[in-house]
C-alpha positions in Angstrom: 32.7 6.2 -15.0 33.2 8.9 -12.6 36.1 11.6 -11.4 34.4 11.1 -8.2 35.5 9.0 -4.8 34.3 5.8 -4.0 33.2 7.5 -0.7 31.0 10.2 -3.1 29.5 7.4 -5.1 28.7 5.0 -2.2 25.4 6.5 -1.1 24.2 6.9 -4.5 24.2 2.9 -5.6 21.0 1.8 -4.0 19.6 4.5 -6.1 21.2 3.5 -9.2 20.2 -0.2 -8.4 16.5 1.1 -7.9 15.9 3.1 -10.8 17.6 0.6 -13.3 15.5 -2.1 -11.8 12.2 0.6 -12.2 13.3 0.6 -16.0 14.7 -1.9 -17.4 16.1 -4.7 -15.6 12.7 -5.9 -12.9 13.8 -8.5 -10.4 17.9 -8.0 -11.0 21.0 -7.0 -9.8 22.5 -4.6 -12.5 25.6 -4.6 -10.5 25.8 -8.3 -10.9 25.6 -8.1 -14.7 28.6 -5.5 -14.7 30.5 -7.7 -12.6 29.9 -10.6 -14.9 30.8 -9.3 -17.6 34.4 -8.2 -16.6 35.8 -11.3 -15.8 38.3 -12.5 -17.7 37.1 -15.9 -18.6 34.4 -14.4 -20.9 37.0 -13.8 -23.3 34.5 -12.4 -26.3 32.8 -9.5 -25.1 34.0 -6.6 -22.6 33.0 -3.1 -20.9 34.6 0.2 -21.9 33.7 3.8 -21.1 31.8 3.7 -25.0 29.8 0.4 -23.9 29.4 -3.3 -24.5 32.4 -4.3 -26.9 32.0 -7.0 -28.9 36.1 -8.2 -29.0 35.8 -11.0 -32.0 33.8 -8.4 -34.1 35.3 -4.9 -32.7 31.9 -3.3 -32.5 29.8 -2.1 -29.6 26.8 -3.7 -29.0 23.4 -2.8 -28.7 22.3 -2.9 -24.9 18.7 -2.2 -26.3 17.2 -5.2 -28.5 13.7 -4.9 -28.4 11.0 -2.4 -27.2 8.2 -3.7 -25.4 5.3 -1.4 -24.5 3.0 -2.1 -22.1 
């Protein structure tokens, strides 16, 4: 979420894309995932400025399941 343009944000989404793929998503779009997860025919679990909703439980979800260390 941002107050700022699309125009102001534009430049900085191959960043983004990089640095969450440095972290914790290797190999994937994260962008893809987002997208996914809007879409109306996955009726059960949405994205909100607090997070990952859970919609048949009304809870957020954990984005973090397990910790690997390396």
């Amino acid at each position: 979420m941002s107050q700022k343009s699309a125009d102001e944000l534009a430049p900085h989404i191959e960043t983004f894309v990089e640095r969450i793929q440095e972290t914790i998503m290797p190999g994937l779009n994260p962008i893809h995932r987002l997208i996914a997860v809007t879409l109306p025919v996955i009726p059960k679990a949405k994205i909100s400025d607090q997070g990952l909703v859970d919609l048949a439980e009304q809870r957020l979800v954990s984005l973090i399941t397990e910790v690997y260390t390396y």
